[in-house]
N, C-alpha and C positions, 0 to 999 in steps of 0.2 A: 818402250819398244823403239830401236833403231831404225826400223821399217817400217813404212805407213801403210796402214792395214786396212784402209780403205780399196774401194774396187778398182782396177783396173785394167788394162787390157795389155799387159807385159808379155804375155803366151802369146801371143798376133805372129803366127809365125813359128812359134817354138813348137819341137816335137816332144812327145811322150817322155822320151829319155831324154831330151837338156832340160825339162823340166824337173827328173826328179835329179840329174847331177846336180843343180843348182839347189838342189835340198838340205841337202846335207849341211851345207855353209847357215843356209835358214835356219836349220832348227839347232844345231850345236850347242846352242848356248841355251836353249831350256830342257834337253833333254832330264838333266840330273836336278831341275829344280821343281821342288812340290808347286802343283799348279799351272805347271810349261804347257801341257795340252793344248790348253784354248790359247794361249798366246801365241805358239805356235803352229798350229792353223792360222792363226788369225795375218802370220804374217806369210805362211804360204800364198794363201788366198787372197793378199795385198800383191805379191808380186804376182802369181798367175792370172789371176781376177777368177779361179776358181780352185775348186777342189778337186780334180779326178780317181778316179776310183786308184790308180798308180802312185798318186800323193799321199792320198789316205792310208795305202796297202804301205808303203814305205816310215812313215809318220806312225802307226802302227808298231811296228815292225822298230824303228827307233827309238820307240817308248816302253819297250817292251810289254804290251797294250793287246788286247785279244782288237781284231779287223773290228768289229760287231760294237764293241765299246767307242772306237773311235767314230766310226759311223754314225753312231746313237747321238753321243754330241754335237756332233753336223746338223744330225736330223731334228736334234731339237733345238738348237739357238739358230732364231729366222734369219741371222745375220749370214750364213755360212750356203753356200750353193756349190752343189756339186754339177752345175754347168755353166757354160762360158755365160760371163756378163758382161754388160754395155761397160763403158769407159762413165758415163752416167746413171748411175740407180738411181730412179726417177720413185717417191714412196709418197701414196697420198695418204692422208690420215683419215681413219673411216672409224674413229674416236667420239664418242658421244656429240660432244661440243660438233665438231666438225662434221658427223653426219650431220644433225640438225641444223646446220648452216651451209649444207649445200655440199659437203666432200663429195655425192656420190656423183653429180653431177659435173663436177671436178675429175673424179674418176673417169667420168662418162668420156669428159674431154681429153682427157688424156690417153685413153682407150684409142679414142676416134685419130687423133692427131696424130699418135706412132704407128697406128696400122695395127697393134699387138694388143694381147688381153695380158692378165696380171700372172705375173710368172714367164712371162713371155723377154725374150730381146730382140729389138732389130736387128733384117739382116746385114746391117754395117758394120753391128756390134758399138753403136755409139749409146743406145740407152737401153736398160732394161726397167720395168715396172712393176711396182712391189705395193703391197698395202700395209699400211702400219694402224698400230690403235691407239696409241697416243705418245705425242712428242712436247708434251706439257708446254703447249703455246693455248689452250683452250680460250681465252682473251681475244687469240686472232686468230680464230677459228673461219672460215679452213685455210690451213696450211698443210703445205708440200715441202718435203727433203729433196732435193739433187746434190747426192751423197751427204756433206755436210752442210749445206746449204739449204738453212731454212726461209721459205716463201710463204709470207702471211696472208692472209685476208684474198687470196685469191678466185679471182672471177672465172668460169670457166671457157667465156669470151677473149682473154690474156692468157689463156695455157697456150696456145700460137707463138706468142709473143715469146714467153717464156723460153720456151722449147728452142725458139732460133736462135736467141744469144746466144746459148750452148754451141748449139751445131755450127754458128757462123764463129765462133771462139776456137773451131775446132781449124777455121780455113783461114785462120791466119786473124780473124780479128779479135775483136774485144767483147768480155762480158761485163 
């Protein structure tokens, strides 16, 4: 994939219609290839940081795909949101290993620290909060995703910590 299909906050600003002009360029190149669907979502929703119901109907509609089909997909791979998300998707893992070593309490703090519950974004739009079930770190259990970035053996006293290098990364400094 030419495009990084990771979440971001590229819509900050864009309307309804420059997002789905800007579509057509996205998905071009998988419409005529077996298996293009999920790739392409996968890179709409890299550059909007979401899905909206006008992407889907369009992407749809370019696949020659019933609306319902396309939807279905969305709604079943966790990966796919069809509302705005943070520039950070913050995922604790609430995976055997990692419940019993403290994830939910990790959760707890993570809950407490962004103001939001899970499925939730801040309204800065810098993080959103997701729950995973396992990221095959179980060794360093618990561990947290911030998008690609996995965080081991985490205390739920350092999700603070955590969280500000992001946000001060965001005002010009360093993570």
């Amino acid at each position: 994939m030419a495009e990084n299909a990771t979440c971001c906050v590229c819509s900050e600003g864009l309307t309804e219609q420059e997002m789905l002009s800007q579509l057509d360029e996205l998905i071009e190149e998988y419409v005529d290839k077996p298996g293009g669907l999920i790739p392409a979502l996968q890179i709409a929703q890299g550059r909007f940081g979401y899905l909206s119901e006008g992407v889907l109907k369009k992407i749809s509609a370019a696949f020659d795909k019933p609306y319902s089909e396309v939807a279905g997909v969305v709604s079943f791979y966790s990966f796919f949101s069809t509302v705005p998300r943070g520039k950070y998707v913050v995922r604790a893992c609430l995976g055997t290993a990692c419940y019993v070593r403290g994830g939910k309490e990790v959760l707890s703090a993570l809950k407490k620290q962004l103001g939001i519950d899970v499925g939730e974004t801040t309204e800065d739009r810098l993080f959103s909060l997701d729950v995973g079930r396992c990221f095959g770190a179980c060794g360093l259990a618990p561990v947290i995703m911030v998008n690609d970035d996995v965080h081991q053996r985490v205390k739920p006293s350092k999700v603070g910590e955590l969280l500000k290098a992001y946000a001060s990364a965001e005002k010009g400094g360093t993570q």
